[in-house]
C-alpha positions as CSV (number, residue, x, y, z in Angstrom):
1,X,-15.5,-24.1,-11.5
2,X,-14.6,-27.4,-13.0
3,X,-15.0,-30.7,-11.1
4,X,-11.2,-30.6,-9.9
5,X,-10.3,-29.3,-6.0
6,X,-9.1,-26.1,-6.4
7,X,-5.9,-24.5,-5.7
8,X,-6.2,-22.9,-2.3
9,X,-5.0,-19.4,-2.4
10,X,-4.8,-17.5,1.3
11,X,-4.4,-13.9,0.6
12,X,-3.1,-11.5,3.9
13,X,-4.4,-7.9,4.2
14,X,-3.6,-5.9,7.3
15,X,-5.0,-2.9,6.2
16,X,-6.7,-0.1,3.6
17,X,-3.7,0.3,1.5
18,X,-3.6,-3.8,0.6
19,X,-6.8,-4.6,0.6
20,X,-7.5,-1.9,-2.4
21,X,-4.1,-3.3,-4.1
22,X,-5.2,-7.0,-3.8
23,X,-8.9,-6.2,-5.0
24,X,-8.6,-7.3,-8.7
25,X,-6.3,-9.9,-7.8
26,X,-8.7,-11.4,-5.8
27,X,-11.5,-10.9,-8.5
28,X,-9.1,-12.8,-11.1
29,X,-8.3,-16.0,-8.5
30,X,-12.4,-16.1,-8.6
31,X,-12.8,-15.8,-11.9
32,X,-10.3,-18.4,-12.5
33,X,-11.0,-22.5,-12.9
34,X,-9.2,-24.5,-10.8
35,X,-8.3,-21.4,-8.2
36,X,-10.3,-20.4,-5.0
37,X,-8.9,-18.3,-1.9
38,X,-9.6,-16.7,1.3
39,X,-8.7,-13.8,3.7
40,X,-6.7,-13.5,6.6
41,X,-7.3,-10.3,7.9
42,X,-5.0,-8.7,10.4
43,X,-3.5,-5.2,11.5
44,X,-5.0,-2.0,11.4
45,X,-8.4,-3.8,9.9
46,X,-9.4,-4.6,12.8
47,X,-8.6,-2.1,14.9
48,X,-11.2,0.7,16.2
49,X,-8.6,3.6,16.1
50,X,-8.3,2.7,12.6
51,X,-11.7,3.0,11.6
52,X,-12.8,-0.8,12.0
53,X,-12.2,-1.1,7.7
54,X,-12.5,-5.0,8.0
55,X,-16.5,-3.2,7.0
56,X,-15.3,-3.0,3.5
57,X,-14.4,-6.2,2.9
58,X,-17.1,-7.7,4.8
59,X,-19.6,-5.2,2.3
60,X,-18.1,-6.9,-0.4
61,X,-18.7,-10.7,1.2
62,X,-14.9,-11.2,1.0
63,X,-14.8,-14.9,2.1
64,X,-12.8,-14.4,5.7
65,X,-10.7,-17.5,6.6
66,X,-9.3,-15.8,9.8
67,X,-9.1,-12.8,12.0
68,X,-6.0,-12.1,14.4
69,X,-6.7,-8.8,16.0
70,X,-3.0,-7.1,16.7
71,X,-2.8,-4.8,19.8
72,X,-1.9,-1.1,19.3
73,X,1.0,-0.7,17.8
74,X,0.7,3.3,17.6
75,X,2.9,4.2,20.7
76,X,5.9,2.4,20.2
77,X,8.9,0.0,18.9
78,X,7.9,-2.1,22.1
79,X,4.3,-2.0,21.2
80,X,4.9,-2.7,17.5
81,X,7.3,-5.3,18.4
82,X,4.9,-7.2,20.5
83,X,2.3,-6.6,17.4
84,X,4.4,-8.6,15.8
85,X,4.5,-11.5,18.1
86,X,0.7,-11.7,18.2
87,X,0.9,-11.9,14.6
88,X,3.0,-15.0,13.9
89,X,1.4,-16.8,16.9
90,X,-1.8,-16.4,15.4
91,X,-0.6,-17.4,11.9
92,X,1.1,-20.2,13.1
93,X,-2.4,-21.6,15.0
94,X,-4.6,-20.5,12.3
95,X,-1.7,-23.3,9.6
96,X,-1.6,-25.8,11.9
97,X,-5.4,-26.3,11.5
98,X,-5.9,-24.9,8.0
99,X,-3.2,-25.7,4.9
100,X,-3.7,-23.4,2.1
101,X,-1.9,-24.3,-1.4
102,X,0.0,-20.8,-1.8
103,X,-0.1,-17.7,0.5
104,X,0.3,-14.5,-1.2
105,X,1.0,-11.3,0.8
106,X,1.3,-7.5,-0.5
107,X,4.0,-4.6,0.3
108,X,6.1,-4.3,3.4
109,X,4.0,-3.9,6.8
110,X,5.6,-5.5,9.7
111,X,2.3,-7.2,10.2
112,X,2.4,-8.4,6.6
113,X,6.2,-9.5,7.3
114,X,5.4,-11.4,10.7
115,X,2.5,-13.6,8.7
116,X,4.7,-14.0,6.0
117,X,7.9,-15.4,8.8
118,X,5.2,-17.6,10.3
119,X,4.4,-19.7,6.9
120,X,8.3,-20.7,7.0
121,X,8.2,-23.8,9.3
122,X,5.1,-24.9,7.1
123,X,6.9,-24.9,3.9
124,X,4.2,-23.2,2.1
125,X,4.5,-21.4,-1.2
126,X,5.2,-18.2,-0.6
127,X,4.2,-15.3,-3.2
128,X,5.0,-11.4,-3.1
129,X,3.6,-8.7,-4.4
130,X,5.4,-5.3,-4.7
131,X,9.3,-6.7,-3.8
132,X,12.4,-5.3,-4.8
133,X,11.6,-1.4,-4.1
134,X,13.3,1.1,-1.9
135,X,12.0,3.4,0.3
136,X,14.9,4.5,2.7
137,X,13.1,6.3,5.0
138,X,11.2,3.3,6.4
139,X,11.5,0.6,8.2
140,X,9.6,-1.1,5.8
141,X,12.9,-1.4,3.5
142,X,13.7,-4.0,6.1
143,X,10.5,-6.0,6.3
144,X,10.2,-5.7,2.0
145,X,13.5,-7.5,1.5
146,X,13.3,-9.9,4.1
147,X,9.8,-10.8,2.7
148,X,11.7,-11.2,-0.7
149,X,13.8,-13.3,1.0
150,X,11.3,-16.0,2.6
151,X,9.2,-15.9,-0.8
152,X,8.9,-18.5,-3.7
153,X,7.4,-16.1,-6.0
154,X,7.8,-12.3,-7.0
155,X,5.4,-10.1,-8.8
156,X,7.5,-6.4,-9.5
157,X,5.6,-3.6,-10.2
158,X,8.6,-2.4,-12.5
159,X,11.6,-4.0,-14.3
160,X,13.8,-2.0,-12.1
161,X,12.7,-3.7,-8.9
162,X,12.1,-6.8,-10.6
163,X,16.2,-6.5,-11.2
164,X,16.5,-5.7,-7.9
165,X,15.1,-9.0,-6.6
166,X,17.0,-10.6,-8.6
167,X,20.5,-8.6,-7.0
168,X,19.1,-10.6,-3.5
169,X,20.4,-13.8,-5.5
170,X,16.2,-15.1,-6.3
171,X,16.2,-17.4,-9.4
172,X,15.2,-16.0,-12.6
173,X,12.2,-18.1,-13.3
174,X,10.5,-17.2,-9.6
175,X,10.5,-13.1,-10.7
176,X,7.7,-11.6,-13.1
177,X,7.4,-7.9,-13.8
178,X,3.2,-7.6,-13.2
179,X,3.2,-3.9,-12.5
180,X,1.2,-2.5,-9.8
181,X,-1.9,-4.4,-9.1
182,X,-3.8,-1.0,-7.3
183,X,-4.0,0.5,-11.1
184,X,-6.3,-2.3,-12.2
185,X,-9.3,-0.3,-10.5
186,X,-9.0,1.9,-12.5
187,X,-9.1,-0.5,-15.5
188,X,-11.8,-2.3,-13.9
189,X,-13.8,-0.9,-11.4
190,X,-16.8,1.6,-10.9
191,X,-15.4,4.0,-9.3
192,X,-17.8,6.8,-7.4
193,X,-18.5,9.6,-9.4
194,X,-17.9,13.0,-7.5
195,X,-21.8,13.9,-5.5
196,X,-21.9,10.4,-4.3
197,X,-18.0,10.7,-3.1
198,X,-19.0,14.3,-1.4
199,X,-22.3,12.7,0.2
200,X,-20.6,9.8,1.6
201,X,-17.7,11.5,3.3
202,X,-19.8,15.1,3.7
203,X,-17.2,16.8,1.7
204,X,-17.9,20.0,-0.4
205,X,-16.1,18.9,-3.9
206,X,-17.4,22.5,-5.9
207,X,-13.7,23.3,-5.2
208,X,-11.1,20.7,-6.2
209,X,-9.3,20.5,-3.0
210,X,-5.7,19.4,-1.5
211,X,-5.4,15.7,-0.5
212,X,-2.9,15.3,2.2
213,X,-1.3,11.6,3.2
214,X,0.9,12.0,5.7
215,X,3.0,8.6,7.5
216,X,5.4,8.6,9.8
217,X,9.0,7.6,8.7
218,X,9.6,4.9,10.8
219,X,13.8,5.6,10.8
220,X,13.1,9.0,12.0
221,X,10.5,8.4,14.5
222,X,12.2,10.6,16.9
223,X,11.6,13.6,14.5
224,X,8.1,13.2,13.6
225,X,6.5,15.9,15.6
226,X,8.7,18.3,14.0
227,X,8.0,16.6,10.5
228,X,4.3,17.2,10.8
229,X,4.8,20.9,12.2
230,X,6.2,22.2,9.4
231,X,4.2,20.4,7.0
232,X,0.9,21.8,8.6
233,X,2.5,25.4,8.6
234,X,3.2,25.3,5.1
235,X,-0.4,24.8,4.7
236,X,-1.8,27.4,7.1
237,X,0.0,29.4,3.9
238,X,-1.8,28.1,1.0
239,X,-5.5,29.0,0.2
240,X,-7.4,26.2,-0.5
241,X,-9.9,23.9,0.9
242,X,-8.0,20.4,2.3
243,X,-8.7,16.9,2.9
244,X,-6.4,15.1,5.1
245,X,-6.1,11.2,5.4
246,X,-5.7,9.4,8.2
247,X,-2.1,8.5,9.4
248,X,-1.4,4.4,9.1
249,X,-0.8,2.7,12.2
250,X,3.0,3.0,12.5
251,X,5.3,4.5,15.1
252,X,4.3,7.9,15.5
253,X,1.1,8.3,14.2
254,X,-0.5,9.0,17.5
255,X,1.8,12.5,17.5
256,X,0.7,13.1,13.9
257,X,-2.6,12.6,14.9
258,X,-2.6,15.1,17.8
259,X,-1.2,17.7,15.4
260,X,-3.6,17.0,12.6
261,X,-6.6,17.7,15.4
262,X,-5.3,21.0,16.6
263,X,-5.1,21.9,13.3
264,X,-8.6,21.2,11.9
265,X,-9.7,22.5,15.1
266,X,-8.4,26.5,13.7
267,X,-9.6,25.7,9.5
268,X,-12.5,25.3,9.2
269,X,-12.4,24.4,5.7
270,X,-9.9,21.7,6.6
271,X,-12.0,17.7,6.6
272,X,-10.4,14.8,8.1
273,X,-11.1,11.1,6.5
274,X,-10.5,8.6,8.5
275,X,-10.2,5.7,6.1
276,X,-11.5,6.6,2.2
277,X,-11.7,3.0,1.5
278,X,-9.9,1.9,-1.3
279,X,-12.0,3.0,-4.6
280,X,-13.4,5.9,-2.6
281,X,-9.5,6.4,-2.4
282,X,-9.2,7.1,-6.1
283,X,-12.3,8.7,-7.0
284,X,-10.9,11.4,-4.2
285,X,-7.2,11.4,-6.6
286,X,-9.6,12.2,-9.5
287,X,-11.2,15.0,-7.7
288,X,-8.5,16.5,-6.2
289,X,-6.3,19.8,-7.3
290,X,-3.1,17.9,-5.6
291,X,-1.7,15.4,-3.6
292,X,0.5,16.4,-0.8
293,X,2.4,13.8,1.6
294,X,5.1,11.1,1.5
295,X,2.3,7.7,0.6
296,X,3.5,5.8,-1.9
297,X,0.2,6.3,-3.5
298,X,1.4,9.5,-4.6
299,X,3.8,7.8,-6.6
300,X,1.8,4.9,-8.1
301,X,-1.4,6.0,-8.3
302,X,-1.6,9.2,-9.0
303,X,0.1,9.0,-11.7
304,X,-3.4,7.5,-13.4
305,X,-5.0,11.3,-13.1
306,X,-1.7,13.2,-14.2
307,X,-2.1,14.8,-10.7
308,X,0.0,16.9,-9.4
309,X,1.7,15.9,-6.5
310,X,4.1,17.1,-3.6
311,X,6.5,14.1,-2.4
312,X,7.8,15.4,1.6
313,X,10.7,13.9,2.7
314,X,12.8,11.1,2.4
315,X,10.2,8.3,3.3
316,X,10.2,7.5,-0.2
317,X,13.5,7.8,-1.4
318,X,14.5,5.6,-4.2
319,X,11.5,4.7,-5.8
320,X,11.0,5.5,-9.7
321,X,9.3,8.9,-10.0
322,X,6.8,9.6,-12.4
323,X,6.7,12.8,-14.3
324,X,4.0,14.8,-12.1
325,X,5.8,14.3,-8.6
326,X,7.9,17.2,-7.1
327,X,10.1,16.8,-4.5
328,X,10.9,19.1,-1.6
329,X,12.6,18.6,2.0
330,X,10.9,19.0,4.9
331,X,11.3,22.9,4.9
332,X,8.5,25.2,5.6
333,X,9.5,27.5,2.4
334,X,10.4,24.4,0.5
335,X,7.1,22.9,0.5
336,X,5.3,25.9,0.0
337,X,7.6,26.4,-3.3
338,X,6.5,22.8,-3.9
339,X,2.6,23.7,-3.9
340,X,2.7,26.6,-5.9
341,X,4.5,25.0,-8.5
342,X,2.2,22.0,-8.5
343,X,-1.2,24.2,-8.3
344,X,0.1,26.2,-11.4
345,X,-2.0,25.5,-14.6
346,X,1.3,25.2,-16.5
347,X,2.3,22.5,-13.9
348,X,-0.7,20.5,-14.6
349,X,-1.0,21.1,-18.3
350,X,2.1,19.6,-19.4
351,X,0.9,16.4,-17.5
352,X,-1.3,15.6,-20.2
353,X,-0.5,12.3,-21.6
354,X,1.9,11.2,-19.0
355,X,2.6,7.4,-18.9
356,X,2.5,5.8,-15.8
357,X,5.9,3.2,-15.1
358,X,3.7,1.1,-12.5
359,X,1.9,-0.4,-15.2
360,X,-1.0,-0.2,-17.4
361,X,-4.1,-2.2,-14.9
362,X,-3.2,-5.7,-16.5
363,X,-1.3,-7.0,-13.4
364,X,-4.4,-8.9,-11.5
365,X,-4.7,-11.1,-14.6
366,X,-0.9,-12.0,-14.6
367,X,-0.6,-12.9,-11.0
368,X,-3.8,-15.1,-11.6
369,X,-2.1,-16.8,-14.3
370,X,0.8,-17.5,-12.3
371,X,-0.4,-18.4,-9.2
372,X,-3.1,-21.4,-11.4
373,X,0.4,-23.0,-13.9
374,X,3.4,-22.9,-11.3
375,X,3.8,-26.2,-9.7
376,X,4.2,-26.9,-6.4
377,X,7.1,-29.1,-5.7
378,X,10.3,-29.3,-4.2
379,X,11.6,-26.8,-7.2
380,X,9.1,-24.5,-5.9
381,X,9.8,-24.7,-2.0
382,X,13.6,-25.3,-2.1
383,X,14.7,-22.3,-3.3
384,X,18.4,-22.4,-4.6
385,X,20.8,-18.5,-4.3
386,X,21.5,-17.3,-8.1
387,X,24.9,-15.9,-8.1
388,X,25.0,-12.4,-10.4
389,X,27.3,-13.5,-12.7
390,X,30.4,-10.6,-12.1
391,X,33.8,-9.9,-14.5
C-alpha cells in the first residue's frame, strides 16, 4: 500500500451464498494500492439456525467492521418484514459513526436490499453486483431492481442483464458487464480435493451422489409444503446416494425443513449439510453426479463442471440457461423424467466443452479496477434517468 489514505470500501454479506461470490472480490480490493475495505455482516450469518457461518469468514480473518444480528425471519412476511427494519436501523447507526467511500452489496436478499435503502440518506456510492436478472418466482425480483435502482454502479454478470439495467433508465457509463464473480474460485482458489471434502462433512463420496438445493419461492409461499412433497417423492424413486443443502432463510424454509427431516429420518443413505461453505460448495459440484433444485447456483456455477442439472420450478424463471440445465415443473413424473435424462451418460457426455455465459473467473479483477478509477463526485451520486431512445 502506497502512502495515500485508501479508498474505503464496505462490502455487505448476509449469508453463504454472497460471501462465496464476494470472495475474490475482496481478495482483489486487498491486493489493490490505494483500496482497503471491511465487512458488515448481517442475515443468516449470524444466525444459530443457520449454522452460525460468520465462522468462515472469521477463519479467513475477514476484517469485520460491523455485526447487526436480524431476528428469524423463517416463519413469516411479518417476521421478515420486521428483519428488515432491524436491518436498516442498524445500518443507519453503524453510518452515522463510520463513513466508508463506496458500499458494495451482492444479489437480491431483502436483508441485502434493507442495507442497501439505509445508505440513501447518506449519499454514499452505491455499487451492485448481480443487477438486471429475473427470477419471477421470487420476491427477490423486487428487492434486485429496486437495489438497481438506489445504486451508482452496476456489475452484470451477462450483457443481457447488463441491457436490462440499462431498460430501468441507469446511465451508460455506471453499467459494466463483469460476469459472475463466484466463478473466480474456480480460477483462483484451492479448492478441497474429494477425502478431505468427505472427512469434513462425513460424507461417503465412492459414489458420486445427487446434490439437492432446494429454496422456497417466496411468491408462492403458500404452496411450499406441496412443492417440497413432490420433490422428495420423486426422489424416494431414484437410486442413488443424496446430499441435501440446507434451505436459506426465507419464508417457508421452516416447512421445507420439517419435510427434509422426515425424510432423511426413512434413507438412510440420504446426508443433510447444513452450510457447505462456499469452496466446500464447489468442490461438492465437482463431486457430484447431479444437481437437483431451483438455486441459482445451478445455473451459474455449475456450469464450470458441465454438471448435469435439474432446474424445479419457476423460482428461476428468466434467467439465461446454460446448456447442461433441464427444466421440469413441479410434477412428481416430471422430475423423475428430469433425473433420468440428466443421470444418462449420453446426457453428460455431450456436456463436454460447454461454455459457461456467466463468465470466464475474470470478474473480481474488473470490479477492483472499477471500484480504485471511478470518481466520487456529484456525477457519481446524482444519478440522472437515460431515456431508451424509441422510434
Amino acid at each position: 500500500m502506497s502512502g495515500k489514505i485508501a479508498r474505503k470500501i464496505l462490502v455487505v454479506t448476509v449469508g453463504r451464498s454472497d460471501f462465496g461470490i464476494s470472495r475474490e472480490i475482496l481478495n482483489r480490493i486487498a491486493e489493490m494500492d490505494g483500496l482497503d475495505y471491511s465487512l458488515l455482516v448481517s442475515g443468516a450469518h449470524l444466525s444459530q439456525a443457520a449454522g452460525y457461518t460468520v465462522r468462515e469468514i472469521e477463519a479467513e480473518n475477514r476484517p469485520i467492521a460491523a455485526r447487526i444480528p436480524l431476528p428469524d425471519s423463517h416463519g413469516s412476511e411479518e417476521a421478515t418484514a420486521q428483519a428488515m427494519a432491524t436491518a436498516v436501523a442498524g445500518t443507519a447507526t453503524y453510518l452515522a459513526r463510520e463513513r466508508p467511500d463506496i458500499v458494495l452489496v451482492v444479489g437480491d436478499r431483502f436483508e441485502t436490499f434493507a442495507i442497501a435503502a439505509a445508505t440513501v440518506p447518506f449519499n454514499l456510492p452505491l455499487a451492485h453486483v448481480h443487477g438486471g436478472e429475473v427470477s419471477f418466482g421470487a420476491t427477490d425480483d423486487s428487492f434486485r431492481h429496486a437495489i438497481t435502482k438506489i445504486s451508482h454502479l452496476h456489475f452484470a454478470a451477462t450483457r443481457d442483464y447488463a441491457n436490462r439495467i440499462l431498460q430501468m433508465g441507469e446511465e451508460p457509463w455506471r453499467v459494466h458487464v463483469s460476469g459472475a464473480p463466484s466463478l473466480d474460485n474456480l480460477r483462483r482458489a484451492e479448492l478441497p480435493d474429494r477425502a478431505v471434502l468427505a472427512s469434513r462433512f462425513n460424507l461417503n463420496l465412492d459414489r458420486p451422489p445427487l446434490l439437492v438445493t432446494f429454496h422456497p419461492v417466496t411468491r408462492q409461499s403458500d404452496d411450499v409444503g406441496r412443492q417440497i412433497q413432490v420433490l422428495l417423492d420423486a426422489l424416494r424413486k431414484v437410486d442413488i446416494p443424496i446430499v441435501i443443502t440446507a434451505p436459506n432463510a426465507d419464508v417457508g424454509s421452516d416447512v421445507i425443513r420439517s419435510e427434509l427431516a422426515r425424510f432423511i429420518a426413512e434413507r438412510p443413505s440420504v446426508t443433510l449439510v447444513e452450510s457447505f461453505g462456499s469452496l466446500n460448495y464447489l468442490a461438492m459440484l465437482r463431486e457430484s453426479a447431479a444437481m437437483i433444485g431451483n438455486s441459482s447456483s445451478g445455473l451459474i456455477e455449475t456450469p464450470a463442471f458441465a454438471l448435469p442439472t435439474i432446474n424445479v420450478g419457476d423460482r428461476q424463471d428468466g434467467r439465461t440457461r446454460p446448456q447442461n440445465v433441464i427444466d421440469v415443473a413441479v410434477d412428481t413424473d416430471a422430475i423423475v423424467a428430469g433425473l433420468r435424462r440428466a443421470l444418462s451418460p449420453e446426457f453428460r457426455e455431450g456436456l463436454s466443452g460447454m461454455a459457461n455465459p456467466y463468465g470466464d473467473g475474470t470478474a473480481s479483477d474488473l470490479i477492483a479496477k472499477v471500484l480504485a478509477a471511478v470518481e466520487i463526485d456529484a456525477r457519481l451520486i446524482a444519478k440522472r434517468f437515460h431515456d431508451m431512445k424509441t422510434d
